[in-house]
C-alpha positions as CSV (number, residue, x, y, z in Angstrom):
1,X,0.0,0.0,0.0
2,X,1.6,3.9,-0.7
3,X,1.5,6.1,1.5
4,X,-1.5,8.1,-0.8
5,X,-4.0,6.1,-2.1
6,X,-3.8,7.5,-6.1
7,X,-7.2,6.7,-6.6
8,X,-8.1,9.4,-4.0
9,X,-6.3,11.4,-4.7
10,X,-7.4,11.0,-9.2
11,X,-10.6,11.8,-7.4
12,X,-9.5,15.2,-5.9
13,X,-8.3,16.0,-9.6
14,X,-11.0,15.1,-11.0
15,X,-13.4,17.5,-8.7
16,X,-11.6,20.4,-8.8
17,X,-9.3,23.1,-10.6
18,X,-5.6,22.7,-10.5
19,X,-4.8,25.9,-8.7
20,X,-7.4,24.3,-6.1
21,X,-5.6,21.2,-5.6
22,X,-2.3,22.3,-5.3
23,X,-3.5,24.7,-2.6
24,X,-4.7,22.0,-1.2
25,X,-2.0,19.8,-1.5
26,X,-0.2,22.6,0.4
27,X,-2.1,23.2,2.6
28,X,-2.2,19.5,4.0
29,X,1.5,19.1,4.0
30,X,1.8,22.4,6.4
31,X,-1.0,21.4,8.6
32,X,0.4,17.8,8.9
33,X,3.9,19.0,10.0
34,X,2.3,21.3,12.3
35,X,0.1,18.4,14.0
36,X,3.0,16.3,14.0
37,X,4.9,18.3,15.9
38,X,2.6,19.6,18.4
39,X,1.7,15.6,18.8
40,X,5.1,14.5,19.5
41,X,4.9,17.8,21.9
42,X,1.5,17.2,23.7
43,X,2.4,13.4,24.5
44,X,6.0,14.1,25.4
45,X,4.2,15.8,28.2
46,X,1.4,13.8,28.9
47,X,-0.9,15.4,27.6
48,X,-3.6,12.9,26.9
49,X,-6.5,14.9,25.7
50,X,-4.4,17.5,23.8
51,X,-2.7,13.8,22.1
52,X,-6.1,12.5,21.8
53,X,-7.7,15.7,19.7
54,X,-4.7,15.7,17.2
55,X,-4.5,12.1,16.7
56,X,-8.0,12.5,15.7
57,X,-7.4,15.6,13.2
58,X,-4.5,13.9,12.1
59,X,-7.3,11.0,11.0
60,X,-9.7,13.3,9.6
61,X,-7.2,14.8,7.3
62,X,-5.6,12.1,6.4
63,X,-8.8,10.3,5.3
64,X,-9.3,12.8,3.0
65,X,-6.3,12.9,1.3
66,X,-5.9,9.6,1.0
67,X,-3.0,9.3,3.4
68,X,-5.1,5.7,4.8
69,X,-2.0,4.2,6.4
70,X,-1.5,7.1,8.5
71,X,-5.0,7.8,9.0
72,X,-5.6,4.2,10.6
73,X,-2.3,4.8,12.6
74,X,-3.9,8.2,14.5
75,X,-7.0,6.5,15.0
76,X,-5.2,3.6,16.9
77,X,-3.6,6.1,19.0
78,X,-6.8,8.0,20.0
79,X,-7.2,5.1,22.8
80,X,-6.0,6.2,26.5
81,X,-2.9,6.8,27.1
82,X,-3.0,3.9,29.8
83,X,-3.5,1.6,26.7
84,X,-1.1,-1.1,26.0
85,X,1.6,-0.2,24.0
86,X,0.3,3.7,23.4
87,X,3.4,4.9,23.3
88,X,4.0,2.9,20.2
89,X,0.9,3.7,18.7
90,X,1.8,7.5,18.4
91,X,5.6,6.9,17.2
92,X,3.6,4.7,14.1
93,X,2.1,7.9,13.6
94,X,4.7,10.6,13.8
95,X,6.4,7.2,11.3
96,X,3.7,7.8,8.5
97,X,4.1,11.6,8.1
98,X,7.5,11.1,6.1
99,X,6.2,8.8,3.6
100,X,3.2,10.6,3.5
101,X,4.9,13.8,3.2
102,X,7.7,12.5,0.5
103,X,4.7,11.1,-1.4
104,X,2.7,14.5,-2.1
105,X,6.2,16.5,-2.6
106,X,6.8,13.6,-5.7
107,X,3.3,14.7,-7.4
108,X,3.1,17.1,-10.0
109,X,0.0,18.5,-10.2
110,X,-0.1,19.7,-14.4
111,X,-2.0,22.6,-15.6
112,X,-5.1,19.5,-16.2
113,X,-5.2,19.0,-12.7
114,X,-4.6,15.0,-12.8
115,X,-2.0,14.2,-10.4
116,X,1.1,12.6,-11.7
117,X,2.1,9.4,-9.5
């Protein structure tokens, strides 16, 4: 499985402009290395709800871009942080934002709109 389901993400190009995608393309990639950050941050220092609210953003977004390794990672790290191996659960997510992240830096995004993967 990639990191970015291309089927998804044909879908995205086939729904909007191409100035629209690569906007959002962008805009993913930022907020992803924002929320990974501010994960690794919040359960450094135990900060289980804070943790808990950006694993489940990280889902959400990564749903919707396709990103369905990473999104089934966050959402096994939503449980408590009294959970079994939790602590492993978040690293597999902060592990998926590189591929994820080297995977929508490799598309080009043509004038057409239809993602090159």
């Amino acid at each position: 499985m990639s990191a970015v389901d291309p089927l998804i993400l044909q879908q995205l190009a086939d729904d909007m402009p191409p100035a629209a995608l690569r906007e959002l393309l962008a805009t993913f990639q930022a907020d992803l290395a924002r929320l990974a950050s501010e994960l690794e941050a919040a359960c450094g220092r135990g900060a289980e709800d804070a943790c808990r609210e950006l694993n489940h953003a990280i889902a959400g977004a990564a749903a919707g871009m396709g990103a369905l390794r990473l999104e089934q990672a966050a959402r096994a790290a939503m449980q408590p942080e009294d959970a079994p191996d939790h602590e492993a659960r978040v690293r597999s997510v902060l592990d998926e934002v590189g591929p994820v992240q080297d995977a929508l830096r490799a598309l080009a995004v043509p004038s057409e709109g239809t993602p090159k993967t």
